[in-house]
MIMARDO-604633 format. One line per field, with one value per residue (C-alpha): residue number from 1; x negated, z negated, y negated. Coordinates in nm, 2 decimals, decimal comma, m for minus. Each point is the difference from the previous one (the first is absolute). Layout:
BEGIN
i (NUM:...)
c1 (X:...)
c3 (Z:...)
c2 (Y:...)
//
This chain:
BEGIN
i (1:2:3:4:5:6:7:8:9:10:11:12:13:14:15:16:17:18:19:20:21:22:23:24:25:26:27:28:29:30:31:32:33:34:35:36:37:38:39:40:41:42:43:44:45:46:47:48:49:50:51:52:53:54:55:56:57:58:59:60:61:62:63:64:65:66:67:68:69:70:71:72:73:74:75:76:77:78:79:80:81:82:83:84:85:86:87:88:89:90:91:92:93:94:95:96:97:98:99:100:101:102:103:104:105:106:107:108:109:110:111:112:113:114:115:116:117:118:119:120:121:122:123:124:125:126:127:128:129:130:131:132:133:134:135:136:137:138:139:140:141:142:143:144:145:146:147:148:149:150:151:152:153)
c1 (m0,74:0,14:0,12:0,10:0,18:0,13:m0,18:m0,30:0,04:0,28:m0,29:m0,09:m0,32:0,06:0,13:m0,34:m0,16:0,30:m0,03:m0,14:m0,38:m0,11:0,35:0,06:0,11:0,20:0,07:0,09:0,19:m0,15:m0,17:m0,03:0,03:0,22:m0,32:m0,29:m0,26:m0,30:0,19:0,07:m0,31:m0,15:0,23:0,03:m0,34:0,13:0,29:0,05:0,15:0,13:0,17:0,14:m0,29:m0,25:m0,29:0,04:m0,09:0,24:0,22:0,34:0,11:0,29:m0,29:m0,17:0,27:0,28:m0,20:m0,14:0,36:0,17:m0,30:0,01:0,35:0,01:m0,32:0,22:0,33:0,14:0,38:0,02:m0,28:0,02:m0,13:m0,24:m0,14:0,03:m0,20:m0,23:m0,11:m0,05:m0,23:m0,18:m0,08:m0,07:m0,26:m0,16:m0,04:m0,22:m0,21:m0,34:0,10:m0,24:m0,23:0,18:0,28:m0,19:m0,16:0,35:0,04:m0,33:m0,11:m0,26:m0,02:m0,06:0,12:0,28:0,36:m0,05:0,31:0,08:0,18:m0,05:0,03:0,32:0,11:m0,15:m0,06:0,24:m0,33:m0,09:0,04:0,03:0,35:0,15:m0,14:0,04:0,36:0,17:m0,17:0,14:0,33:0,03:m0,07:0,26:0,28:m0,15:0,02:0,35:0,18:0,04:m0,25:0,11:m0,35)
c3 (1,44:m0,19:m0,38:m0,16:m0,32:m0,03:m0,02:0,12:0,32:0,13:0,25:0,20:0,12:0,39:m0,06:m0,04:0,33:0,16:m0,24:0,17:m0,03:m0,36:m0,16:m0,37:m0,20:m0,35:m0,14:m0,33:m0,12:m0,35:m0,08:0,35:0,28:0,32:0,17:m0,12:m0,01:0,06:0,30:0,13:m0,04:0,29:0,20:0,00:m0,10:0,16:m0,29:m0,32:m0,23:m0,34:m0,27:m0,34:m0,15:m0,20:0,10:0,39:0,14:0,03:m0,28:0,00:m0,31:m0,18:m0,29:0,29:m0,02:m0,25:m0,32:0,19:0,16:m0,35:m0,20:0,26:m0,04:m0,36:0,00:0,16:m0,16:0,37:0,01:0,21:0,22:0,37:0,39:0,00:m0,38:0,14:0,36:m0,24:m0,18:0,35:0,12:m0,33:0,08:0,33:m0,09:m0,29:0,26:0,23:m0,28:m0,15:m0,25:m0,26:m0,13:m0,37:0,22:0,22:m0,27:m0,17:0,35:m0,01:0,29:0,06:0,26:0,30:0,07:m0,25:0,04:0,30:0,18:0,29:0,08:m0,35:m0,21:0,09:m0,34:m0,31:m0,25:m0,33:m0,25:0,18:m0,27:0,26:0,06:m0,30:0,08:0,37:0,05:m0,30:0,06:0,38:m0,16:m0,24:0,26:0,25:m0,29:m0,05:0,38:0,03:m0,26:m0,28:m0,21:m0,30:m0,18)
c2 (1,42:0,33:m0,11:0,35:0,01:0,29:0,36:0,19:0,12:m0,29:m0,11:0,30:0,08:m0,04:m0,34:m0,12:0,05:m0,20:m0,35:m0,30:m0,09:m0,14:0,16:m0,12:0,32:m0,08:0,37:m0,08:0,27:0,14:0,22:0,17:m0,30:0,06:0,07:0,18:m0,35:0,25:0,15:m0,36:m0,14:0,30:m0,07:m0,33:m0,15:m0,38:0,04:m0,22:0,27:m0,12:0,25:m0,06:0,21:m0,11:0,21:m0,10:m0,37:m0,27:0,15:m0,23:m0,02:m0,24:m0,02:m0,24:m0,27:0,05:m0,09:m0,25:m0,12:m0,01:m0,17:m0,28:m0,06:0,00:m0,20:m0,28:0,12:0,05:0,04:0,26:0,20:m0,11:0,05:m0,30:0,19:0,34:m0,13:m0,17:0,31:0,19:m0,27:m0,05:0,41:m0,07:m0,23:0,17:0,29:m0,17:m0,16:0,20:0,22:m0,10:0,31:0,04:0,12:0,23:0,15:0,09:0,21:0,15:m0,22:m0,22:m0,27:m0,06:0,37:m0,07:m0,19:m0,18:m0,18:0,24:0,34:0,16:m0,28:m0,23:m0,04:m0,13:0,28:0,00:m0,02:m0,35:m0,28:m0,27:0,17:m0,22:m0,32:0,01:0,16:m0,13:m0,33:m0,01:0,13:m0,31:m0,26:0,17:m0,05:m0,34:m0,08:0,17:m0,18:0,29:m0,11:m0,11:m0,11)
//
């Protein structure tokens, strides 16, 4: 696993070759990743690669859980945001991942299944346009503060 978060070029190009099989590849440096994903993606075709971009797959994002985070704890008047809310939200992701993305969303993205967002390699992260963000995270979020004790309704 590489996580960049720094700036382009912090992940140099002979690196690559020399990562175990299946490497995860998190260059999230904006707007130019630590890694050129293009440049990853030839060398190593086994690779999940993730940016912070937009226009690239599995775009991570803080718009994917921080709305989502907050409306959950208010929606329960939590007194403070915790790990079990936080691990909550990451799951409720998780989940939503692997789930069909239904063809409102694909059409957003100019897709169309079953050649569209798929659960695999280039799609490990919901999209930020999915509406079932709300529901699923915040609603995970809610019953984590509920379960935790920092739920005050």
């Amino acid at each position: 696993v590489v996580i960049g978060v720094s700036v382009r070029g912090a992940i140099p190009e002979a690196a690559l070759p020399t990562l175990a099989p299946k490497p995860v590849i998190f260059a999230l440096a904006n707007p130019d990743p630590e890694v050129d994903p293009a440049l990853a993606r030839r060398l190593r075709p086994d690779a999940i690669i993730a940016t912070g971009r937009s226009d690239m797959p599995n775009q991570v994002n803080n718009v994917l859980g921080f709305p989502f985070l907050f409306r959950g704890a208010l929606d329960c008047r939590a007194r403070q945001i915790n790990q079990p809310m936080l691990l909550a939200a990451v799951d409720a992701l998780s989940k939503l991942a692997r789930e069909p993305v239904p063809d409102a969303v694909q059409a957003v993205y100019g897709l169309t299944a079953p050649q569209g967002l798929t659960f695999g390699p280039e799609y490990i992260i919901p999209k930020p346009l999915d509406p079932r963000l709300r529901p699923w995270v915040s609603g995970a979020v809610t019953a984590a503060a509920r379960e935790s004790g920092v739920a005050r309704r």
